[in-house]
mmJSON file of the N, C-alpha and C atoms, coordinates in Angstrom:
{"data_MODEL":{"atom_site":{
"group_PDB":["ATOM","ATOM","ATOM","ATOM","ATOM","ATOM","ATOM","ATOM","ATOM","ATOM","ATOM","ATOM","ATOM","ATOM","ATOM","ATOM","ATOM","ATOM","ATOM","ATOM","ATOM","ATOM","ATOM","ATOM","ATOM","ATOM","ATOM","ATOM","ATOM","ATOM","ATOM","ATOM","ATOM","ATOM","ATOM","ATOM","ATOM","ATOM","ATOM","ATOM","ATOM","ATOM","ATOM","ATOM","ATOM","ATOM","ATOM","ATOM","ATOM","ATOM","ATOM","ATOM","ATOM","ATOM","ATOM","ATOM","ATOM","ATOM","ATOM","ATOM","ATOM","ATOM","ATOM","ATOM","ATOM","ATOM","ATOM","ATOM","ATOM","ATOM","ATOM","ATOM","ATOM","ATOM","ATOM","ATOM","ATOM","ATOM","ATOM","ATOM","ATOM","ATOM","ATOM","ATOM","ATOM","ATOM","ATOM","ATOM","ATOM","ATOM","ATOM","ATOM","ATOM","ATOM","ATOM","ATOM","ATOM","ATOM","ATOM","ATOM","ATOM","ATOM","ATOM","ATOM","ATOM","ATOM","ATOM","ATOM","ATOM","ATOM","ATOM","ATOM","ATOM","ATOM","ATOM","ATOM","ATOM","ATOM","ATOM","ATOM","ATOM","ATOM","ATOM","ATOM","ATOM","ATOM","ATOM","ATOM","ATOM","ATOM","ATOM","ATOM","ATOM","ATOM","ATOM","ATOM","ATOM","ATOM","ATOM","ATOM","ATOM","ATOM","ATOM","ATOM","ATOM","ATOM","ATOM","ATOM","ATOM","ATOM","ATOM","ATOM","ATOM","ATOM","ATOM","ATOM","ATOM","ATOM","ATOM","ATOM","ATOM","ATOM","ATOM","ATOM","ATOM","ATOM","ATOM","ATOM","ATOM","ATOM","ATOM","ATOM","ATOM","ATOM","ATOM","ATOM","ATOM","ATOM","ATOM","ATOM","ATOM","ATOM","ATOM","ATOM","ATOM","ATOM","ATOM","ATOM","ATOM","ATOM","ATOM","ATOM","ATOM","ATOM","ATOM","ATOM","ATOM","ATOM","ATOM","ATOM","ATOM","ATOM","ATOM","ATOM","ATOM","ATOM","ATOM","ATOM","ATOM","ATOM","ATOM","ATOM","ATOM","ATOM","ATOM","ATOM","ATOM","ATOM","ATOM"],
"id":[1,2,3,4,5,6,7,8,9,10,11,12,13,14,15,16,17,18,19,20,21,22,23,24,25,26,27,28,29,30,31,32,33,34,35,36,37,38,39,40,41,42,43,44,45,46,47,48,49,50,51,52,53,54,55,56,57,58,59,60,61,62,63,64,65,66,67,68,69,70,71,72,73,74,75,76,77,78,79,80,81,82,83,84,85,86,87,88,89,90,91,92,93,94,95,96,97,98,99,100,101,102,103,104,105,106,107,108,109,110,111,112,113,114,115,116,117,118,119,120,121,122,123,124,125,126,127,128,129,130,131,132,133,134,135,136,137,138,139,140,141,142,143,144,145,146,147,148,149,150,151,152,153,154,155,156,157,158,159,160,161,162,163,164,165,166,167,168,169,170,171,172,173,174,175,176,177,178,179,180,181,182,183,184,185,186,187,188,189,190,191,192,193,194,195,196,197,198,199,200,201,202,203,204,205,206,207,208,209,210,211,212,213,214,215,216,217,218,219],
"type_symbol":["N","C","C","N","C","C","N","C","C","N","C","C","N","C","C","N","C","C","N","C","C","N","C","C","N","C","C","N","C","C","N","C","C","N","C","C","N","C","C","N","C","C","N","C","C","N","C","C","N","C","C","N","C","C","N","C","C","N","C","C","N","C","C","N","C","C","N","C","C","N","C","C","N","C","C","N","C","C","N","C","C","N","C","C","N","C","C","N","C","C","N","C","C","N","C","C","N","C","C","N","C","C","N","C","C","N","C","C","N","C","C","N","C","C","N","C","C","N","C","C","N","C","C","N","C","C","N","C","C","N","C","C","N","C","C","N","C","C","N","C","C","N","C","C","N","C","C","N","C","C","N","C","C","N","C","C","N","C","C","N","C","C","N","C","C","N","C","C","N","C","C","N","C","C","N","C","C","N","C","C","N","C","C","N","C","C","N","C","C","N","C","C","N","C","C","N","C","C","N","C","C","N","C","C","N","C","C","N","C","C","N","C","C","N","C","C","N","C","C"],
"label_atom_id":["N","CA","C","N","CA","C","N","CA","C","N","CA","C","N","CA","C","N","CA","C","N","CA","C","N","CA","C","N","CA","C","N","CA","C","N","CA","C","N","CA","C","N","CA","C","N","CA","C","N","CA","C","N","CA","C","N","CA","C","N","CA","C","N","CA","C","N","CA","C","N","CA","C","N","CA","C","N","CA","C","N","CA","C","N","CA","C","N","CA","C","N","CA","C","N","CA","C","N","CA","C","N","CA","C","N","CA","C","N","CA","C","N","CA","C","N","CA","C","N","CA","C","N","CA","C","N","CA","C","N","CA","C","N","CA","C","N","CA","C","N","CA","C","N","CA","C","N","CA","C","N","CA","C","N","CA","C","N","CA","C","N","CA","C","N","CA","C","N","CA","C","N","CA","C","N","CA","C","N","CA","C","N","CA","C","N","CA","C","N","CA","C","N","CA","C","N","CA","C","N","CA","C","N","CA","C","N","CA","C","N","CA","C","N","CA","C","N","CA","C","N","CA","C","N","CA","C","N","CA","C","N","CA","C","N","CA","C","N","CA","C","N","CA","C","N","CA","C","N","CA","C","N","CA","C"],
"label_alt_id":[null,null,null,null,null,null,null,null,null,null,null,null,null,null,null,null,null,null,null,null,null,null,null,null,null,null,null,null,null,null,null,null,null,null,null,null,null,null,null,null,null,null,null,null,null,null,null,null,null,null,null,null,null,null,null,null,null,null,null,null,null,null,null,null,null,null,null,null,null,null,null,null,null,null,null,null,null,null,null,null,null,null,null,null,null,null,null,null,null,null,null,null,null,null,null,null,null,null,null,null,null,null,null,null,null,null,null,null,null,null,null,null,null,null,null,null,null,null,null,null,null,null,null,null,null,null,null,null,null,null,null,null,null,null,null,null,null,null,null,null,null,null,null,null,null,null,null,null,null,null,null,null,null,null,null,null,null,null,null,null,null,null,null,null,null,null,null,null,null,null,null,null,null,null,null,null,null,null,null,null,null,null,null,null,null,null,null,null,null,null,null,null,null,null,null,null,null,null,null,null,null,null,null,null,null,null,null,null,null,null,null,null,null,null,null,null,null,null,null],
"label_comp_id":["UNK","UNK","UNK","UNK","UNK","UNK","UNK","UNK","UNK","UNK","UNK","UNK","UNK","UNK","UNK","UNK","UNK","UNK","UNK","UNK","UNK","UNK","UNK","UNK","UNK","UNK","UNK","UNK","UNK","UNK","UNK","UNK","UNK","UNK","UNK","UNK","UNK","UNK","UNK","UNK","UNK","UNK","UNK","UNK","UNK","UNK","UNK","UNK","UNK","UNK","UNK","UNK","UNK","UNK","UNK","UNK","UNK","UNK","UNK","UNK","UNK","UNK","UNK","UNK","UNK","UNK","UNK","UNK","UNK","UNK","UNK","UNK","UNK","UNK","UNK","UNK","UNK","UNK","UNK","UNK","UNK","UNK","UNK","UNK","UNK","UNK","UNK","UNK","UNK","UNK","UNK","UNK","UNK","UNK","UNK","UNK","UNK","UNK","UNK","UNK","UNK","UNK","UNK","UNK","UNK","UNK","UNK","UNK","UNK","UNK","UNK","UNK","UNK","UNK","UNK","UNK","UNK","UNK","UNK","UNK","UNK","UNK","UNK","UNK","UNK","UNK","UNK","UNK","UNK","UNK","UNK","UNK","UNK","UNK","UNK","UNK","UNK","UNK","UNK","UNK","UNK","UNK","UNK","UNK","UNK","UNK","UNK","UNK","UNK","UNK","UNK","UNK","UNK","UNK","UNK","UNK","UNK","UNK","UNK","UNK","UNK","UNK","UNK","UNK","UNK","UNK","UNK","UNK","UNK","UNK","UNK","UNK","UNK","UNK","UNK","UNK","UNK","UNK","UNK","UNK","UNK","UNK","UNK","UNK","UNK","UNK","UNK","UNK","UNK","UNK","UNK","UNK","UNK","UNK","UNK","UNK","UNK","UNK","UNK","UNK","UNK","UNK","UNK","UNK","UNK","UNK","UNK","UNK","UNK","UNK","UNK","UNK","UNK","UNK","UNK","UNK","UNK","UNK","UNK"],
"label_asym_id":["A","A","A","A","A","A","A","A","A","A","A","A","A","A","A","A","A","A","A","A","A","A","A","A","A","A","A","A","A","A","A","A","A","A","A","A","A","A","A","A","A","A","A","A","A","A","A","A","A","A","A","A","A","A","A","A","A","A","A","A","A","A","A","A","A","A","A","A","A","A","A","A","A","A","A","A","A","A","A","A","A","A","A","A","A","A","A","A","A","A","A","A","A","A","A","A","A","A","A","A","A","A","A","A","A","A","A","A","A","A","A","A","A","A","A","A","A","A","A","A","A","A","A","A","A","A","A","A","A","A","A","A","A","A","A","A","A","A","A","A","A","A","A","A","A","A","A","A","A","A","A","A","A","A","A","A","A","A","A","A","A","A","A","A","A","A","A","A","A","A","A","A","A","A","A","A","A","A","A","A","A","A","A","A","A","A","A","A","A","A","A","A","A","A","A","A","A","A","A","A","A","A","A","A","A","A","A","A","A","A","A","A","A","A","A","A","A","A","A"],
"label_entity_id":["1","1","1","1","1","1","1","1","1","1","1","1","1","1","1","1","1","1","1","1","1","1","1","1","1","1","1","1","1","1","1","1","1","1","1","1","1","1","1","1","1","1","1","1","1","1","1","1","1","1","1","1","1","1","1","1","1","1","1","1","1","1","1","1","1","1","1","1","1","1","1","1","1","1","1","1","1","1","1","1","1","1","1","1","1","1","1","1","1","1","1","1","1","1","1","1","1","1","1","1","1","1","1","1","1","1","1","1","1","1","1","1","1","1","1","1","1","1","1","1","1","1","1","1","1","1","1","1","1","1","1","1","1","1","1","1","1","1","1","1","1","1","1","1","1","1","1","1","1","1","1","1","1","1","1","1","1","1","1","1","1","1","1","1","1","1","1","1","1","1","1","1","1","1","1","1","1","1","1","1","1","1","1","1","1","1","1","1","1","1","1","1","1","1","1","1","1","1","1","1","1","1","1","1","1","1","1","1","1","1","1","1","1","1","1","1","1","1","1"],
"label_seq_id":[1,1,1,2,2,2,3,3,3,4,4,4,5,5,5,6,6,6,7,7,7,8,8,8,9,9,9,10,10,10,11,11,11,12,12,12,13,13,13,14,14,14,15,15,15,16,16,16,17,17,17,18,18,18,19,19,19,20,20,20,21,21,21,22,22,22,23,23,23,24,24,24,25,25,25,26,26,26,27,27,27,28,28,28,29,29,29,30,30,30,31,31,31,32,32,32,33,33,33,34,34,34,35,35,35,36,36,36,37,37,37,38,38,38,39,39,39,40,40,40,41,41,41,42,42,42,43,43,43,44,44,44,45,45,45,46,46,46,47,47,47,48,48,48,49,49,49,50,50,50,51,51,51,52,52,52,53,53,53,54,54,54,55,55,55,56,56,56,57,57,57,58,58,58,59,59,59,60,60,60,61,61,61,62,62,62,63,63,63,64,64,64,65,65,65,66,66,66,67,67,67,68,68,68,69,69,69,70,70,70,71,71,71,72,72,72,73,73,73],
"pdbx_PDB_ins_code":[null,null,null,null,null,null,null,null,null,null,null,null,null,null,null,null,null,null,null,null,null,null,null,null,null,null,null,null,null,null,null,null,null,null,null,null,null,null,null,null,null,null,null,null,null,null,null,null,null,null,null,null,null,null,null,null,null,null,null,null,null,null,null,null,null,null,null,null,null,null,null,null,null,null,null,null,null,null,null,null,null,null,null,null,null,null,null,null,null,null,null,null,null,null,null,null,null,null,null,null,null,null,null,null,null,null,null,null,null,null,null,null,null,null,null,null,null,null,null,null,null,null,null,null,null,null,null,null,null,null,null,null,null,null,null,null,null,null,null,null,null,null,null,null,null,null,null,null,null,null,null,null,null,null,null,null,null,null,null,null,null,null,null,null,null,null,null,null,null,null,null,null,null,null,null,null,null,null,null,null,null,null,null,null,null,null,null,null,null,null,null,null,null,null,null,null,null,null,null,null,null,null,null,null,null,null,null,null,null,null,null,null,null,null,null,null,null,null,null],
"Cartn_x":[0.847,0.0,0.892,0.986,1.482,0.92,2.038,1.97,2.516,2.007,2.701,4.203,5.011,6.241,6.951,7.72,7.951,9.411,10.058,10.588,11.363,12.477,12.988,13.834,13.32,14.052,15.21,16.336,17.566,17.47,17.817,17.855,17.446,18.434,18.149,16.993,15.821,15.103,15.032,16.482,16.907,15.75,15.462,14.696,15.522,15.344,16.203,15.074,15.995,15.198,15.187,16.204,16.233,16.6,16.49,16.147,18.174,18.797,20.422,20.767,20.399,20.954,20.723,19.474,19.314,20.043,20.496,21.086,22.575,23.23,24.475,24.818,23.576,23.881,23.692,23.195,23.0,24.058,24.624,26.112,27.444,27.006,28.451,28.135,27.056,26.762,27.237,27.202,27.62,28.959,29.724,31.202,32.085,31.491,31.352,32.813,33.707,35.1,35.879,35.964,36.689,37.998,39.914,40.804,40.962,41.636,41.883,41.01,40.439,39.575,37.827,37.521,36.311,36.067,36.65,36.315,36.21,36.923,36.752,35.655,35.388,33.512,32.355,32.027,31.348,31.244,32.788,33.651,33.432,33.846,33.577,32.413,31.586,30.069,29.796,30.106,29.658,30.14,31.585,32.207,31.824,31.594,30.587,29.185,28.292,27.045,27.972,28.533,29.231,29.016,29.849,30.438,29.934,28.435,27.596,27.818,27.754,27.359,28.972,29.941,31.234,31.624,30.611,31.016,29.885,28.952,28.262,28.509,29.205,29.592,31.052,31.749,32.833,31.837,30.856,30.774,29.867,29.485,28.434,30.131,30.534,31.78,32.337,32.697,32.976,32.109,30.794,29.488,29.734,30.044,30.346,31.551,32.214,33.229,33.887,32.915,32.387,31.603,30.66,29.155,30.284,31.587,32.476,33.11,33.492,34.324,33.822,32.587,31.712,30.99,31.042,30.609,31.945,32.712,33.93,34.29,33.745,34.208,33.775],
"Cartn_y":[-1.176,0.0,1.239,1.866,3.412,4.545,5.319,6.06,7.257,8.271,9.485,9.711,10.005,10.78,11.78,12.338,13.598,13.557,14.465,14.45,15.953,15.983,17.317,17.509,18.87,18.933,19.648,19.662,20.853,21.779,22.445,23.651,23.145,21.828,21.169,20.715,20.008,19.671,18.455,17.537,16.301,15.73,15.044,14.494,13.786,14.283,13.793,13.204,12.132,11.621,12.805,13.577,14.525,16.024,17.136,18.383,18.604,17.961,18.027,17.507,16.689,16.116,16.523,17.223,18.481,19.802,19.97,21.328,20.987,19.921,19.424,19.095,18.7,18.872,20.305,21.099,22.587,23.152,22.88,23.579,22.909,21.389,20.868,21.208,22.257,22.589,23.885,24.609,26.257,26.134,25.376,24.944,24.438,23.959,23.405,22.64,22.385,21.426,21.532,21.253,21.528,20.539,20.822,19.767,19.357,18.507,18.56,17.448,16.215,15.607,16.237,16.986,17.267,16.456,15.534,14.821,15.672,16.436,16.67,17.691,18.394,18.924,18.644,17.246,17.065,17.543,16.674,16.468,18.277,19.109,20.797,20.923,20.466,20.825,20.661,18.956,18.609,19.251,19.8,20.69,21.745,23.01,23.854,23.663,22.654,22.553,22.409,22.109,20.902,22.741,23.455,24.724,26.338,25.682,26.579,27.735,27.393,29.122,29.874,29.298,29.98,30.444,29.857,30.752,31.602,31.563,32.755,33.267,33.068,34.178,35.157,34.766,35.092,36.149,35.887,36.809,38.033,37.387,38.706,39.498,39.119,39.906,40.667,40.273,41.075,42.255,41.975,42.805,44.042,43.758,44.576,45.392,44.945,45.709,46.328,46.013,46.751,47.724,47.534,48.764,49.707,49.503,50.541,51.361,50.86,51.136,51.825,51.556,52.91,53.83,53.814,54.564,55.953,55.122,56.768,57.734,56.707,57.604,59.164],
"Cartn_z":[0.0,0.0,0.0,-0.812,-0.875,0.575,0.968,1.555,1.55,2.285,1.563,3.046,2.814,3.056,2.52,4.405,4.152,3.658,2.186,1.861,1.42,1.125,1.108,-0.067,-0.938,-2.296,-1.826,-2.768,-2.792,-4.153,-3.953,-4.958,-6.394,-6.557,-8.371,-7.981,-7.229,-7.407,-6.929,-6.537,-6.303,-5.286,-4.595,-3.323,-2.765,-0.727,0.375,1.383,2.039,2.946,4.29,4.076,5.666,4.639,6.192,5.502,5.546,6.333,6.817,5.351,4.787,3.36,1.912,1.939,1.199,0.915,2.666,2.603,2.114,2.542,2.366,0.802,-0.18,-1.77,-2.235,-1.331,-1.754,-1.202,-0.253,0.177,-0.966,-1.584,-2.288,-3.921,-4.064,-5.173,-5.664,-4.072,-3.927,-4.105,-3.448,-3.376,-4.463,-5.477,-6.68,-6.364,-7.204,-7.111,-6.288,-5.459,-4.266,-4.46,-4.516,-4.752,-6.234,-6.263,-7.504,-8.8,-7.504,-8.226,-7.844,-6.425,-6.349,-5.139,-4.714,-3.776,-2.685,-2.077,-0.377,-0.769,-1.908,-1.552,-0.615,-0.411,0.582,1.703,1.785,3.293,4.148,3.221,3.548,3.352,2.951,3.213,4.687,4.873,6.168,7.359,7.064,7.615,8.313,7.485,7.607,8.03,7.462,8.574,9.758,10.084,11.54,12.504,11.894,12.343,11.869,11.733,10.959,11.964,13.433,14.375,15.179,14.654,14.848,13.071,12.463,10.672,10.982,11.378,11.163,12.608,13.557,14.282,13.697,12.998,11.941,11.002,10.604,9.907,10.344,11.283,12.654,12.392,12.824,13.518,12.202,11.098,9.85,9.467,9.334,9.503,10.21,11.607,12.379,11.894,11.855,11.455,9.9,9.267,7.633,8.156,9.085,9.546,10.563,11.203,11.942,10.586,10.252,8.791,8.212,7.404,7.02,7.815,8.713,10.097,10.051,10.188,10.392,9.375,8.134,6.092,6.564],
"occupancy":[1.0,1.0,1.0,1.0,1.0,1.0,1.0,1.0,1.0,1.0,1.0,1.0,1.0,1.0,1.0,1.0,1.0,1.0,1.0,1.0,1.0,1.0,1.0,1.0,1.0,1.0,1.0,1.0,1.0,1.0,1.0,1.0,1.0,1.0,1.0,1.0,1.0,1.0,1.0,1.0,1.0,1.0,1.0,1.0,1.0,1.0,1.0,1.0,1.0,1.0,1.0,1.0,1.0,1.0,1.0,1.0,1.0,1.0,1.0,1.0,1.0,1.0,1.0,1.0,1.0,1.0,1.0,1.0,1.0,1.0,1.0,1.0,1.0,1.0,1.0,1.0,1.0,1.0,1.0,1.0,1.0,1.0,1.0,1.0,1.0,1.0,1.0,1.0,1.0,1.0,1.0,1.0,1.0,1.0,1.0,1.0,1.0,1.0,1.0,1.0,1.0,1.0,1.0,1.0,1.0,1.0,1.0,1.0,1.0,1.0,1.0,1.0,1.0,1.0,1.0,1.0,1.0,1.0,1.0,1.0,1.0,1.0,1.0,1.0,1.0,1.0,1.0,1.0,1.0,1.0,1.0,1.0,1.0,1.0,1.0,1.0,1.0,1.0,1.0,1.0,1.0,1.0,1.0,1.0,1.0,1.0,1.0,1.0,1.0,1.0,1.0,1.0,1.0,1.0,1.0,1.0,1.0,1.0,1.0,1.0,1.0,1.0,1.0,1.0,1.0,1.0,1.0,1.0,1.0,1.0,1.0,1.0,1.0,1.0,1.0,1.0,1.0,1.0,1.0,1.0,1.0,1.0,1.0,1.0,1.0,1.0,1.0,1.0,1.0,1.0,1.0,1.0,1.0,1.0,1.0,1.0,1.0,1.0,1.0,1.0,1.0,1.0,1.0,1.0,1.0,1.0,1.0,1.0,1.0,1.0,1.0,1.0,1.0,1.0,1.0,1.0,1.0,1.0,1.0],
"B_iso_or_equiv":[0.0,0.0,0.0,0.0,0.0,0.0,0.0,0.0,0.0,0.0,0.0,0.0,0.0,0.0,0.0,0.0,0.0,0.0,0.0,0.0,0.0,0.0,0.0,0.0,0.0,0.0,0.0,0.0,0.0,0.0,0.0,0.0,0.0,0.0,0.0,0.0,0.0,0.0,0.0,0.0,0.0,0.0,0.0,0.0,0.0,0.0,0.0,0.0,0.0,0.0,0.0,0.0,0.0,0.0,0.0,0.0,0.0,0.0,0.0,0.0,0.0,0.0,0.0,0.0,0.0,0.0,0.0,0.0,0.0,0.0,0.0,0.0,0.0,0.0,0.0,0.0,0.0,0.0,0.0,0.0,0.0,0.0,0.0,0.0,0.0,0.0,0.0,0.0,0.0,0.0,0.0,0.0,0.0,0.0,0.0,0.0,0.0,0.0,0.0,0.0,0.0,0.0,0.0,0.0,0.0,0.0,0.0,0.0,0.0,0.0,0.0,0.0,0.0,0.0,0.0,0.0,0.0,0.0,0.0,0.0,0.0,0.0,0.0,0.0,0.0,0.0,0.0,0.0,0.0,0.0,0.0,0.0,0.0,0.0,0.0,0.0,0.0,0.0,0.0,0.0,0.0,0.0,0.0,0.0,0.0,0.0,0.0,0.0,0.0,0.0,0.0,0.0,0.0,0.0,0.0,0.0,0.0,0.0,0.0,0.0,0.0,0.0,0.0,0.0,0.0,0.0,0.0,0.0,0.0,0.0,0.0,0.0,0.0,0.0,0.0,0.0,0.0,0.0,0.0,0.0,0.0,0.0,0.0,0.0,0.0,0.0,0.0,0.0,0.0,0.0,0.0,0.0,0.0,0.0,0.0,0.0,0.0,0.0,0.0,0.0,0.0,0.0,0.0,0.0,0.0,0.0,0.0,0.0,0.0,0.0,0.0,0.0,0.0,0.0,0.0,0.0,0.0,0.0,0.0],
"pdbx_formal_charge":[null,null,null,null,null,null,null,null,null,null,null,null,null,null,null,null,null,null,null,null,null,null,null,null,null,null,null,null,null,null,null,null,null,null,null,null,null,null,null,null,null,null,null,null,null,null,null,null,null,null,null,null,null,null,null,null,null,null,null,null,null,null,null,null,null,null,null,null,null,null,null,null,null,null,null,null,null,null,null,null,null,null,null,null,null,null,null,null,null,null,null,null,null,null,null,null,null,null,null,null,null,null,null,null,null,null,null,null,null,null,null,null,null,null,null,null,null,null,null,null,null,null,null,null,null,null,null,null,null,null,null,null,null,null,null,null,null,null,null,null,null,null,null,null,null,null,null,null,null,null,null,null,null,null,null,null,null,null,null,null,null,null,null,null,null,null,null,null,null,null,null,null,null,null,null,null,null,null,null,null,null,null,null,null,null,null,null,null,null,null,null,null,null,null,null,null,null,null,null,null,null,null,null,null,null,null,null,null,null,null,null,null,null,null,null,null,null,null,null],
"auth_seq_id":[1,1,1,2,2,2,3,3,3,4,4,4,5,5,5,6,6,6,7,7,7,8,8,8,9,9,9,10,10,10,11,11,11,12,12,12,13,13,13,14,14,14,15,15,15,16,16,16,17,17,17,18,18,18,19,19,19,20,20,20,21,21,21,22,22,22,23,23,23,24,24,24,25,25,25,26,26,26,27,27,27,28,28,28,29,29,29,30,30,30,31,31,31,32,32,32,33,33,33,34,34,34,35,35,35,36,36,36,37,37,37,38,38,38,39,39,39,40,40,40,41,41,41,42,42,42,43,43,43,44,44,44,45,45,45,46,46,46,47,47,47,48,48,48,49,49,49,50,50,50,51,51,51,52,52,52,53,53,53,54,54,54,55,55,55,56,56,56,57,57,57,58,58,58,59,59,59,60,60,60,61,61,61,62,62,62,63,63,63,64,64,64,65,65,65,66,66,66,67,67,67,68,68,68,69,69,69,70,70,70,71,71,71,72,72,72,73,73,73],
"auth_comp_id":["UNK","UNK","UNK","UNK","UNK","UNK","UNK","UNK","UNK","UNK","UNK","UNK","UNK","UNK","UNK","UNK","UNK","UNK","UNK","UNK","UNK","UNK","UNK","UNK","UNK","UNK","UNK","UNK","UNK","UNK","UNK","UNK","UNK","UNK","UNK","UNK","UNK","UNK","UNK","UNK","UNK","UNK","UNK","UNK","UNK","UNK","UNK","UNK","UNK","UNK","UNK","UNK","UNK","UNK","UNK","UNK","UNK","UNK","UNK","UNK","UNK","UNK","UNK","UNK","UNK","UNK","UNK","UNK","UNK","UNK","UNK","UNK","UNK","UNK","UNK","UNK","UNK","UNK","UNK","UNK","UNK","UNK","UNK","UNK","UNK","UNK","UNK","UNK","UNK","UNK","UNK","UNK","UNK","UNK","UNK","UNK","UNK","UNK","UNK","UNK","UNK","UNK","UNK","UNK","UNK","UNK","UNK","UNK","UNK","UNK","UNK","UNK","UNK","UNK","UNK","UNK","UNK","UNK","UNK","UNK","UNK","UNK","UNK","UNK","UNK","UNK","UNK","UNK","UNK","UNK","UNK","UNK","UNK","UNK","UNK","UNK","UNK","UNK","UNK","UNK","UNK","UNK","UNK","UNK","UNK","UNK","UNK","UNK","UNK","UNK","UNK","UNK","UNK","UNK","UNK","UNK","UNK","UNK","UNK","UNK","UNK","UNK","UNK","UNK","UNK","UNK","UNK","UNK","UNK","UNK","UNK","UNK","UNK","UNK","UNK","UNK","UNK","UNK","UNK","UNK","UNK","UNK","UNK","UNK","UNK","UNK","UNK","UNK","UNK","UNK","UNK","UNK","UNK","UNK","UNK","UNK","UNK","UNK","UNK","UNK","UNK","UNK","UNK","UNK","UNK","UNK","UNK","UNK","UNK","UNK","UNK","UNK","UNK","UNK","UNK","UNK","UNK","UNK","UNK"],
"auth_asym_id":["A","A","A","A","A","A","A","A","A","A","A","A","A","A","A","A","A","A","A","A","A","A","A","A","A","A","A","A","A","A","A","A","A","A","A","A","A","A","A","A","A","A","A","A","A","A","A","A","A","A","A","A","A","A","A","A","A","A","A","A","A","A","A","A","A","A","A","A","A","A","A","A","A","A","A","A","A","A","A","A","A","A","A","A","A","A","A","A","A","A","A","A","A","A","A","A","A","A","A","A","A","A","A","A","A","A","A","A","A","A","A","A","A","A","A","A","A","A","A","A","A","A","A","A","A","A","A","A","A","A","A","A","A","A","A","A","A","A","A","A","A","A","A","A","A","A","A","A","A","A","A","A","A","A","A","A","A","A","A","A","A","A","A","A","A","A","A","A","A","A","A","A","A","A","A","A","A","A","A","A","A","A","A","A","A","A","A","A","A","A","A","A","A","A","A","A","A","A","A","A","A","A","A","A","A","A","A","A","A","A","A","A","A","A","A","A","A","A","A"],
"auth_atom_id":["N","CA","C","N","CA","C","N","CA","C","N","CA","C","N","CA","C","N","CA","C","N","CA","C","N","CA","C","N","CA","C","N","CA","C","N","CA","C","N","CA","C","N","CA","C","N","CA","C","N","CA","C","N","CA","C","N","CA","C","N","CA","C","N","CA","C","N","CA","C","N","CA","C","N","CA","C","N","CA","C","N","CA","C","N","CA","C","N","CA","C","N","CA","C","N","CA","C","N","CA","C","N","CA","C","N","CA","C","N","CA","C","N","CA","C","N","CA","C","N","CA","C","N","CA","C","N","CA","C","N","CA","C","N","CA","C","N","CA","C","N","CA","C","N","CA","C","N","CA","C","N","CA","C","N","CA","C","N","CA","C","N","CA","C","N","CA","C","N","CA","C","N","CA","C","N","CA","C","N","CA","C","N","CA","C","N","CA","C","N","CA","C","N","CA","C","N","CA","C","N","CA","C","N","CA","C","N","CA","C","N","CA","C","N","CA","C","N","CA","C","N","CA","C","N","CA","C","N","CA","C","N","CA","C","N","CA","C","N","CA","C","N","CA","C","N","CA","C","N","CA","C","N","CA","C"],
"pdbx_PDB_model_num":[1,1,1,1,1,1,1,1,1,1,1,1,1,1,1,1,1,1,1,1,1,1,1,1,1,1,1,1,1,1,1,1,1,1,1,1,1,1,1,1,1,1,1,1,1,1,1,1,1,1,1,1,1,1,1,1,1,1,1,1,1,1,1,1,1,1,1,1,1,1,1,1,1,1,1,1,1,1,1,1,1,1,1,1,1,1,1,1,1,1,1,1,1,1,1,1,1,1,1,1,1,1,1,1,1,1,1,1,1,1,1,1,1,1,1,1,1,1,1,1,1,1,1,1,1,1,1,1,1,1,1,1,1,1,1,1,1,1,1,1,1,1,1,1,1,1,1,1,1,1,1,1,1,1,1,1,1,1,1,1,1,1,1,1,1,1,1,1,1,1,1,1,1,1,1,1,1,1,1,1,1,1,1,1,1,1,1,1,1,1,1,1,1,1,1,1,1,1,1,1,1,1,1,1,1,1,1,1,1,1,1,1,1,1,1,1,1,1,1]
}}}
């Protein structure tokens, strides 16, 4: 008997069983060839989710200090 499930597209359209594996072909898509064969692409996807809120505290902090920067012109 067919049933319906919840499933999650990425940007191409692909279908994931989770919303983490979606975002992770949409992060190794943004990243495009990573090395010399493409392989560690993933690997830095998973990476970055891993360390998503010290990269976006890195860039709070750049923000900040682009918004000081044009603050003193």
């Amino acid at each position: 008997m067919a049933k319906a499930v919840q499933a999650y597209a990425d940007d191409t359209g692909q279908i994931h069983a989770s919303a983490e594996n979606a975002i992770l072909a949409d992060l190794t898509n943004i990243l495009g060839r990573v090395g010399a064969e493409g392989g560690i692409t993933q690997g830095l996807a998973h990476l970055i989710l891993k360390k998503r809120p010290e990269i976006e505290r890195v860039f709070a902090d750049l923000d900040a200090i682009s918004a000081d920067q044009e603050g003193s012109l």
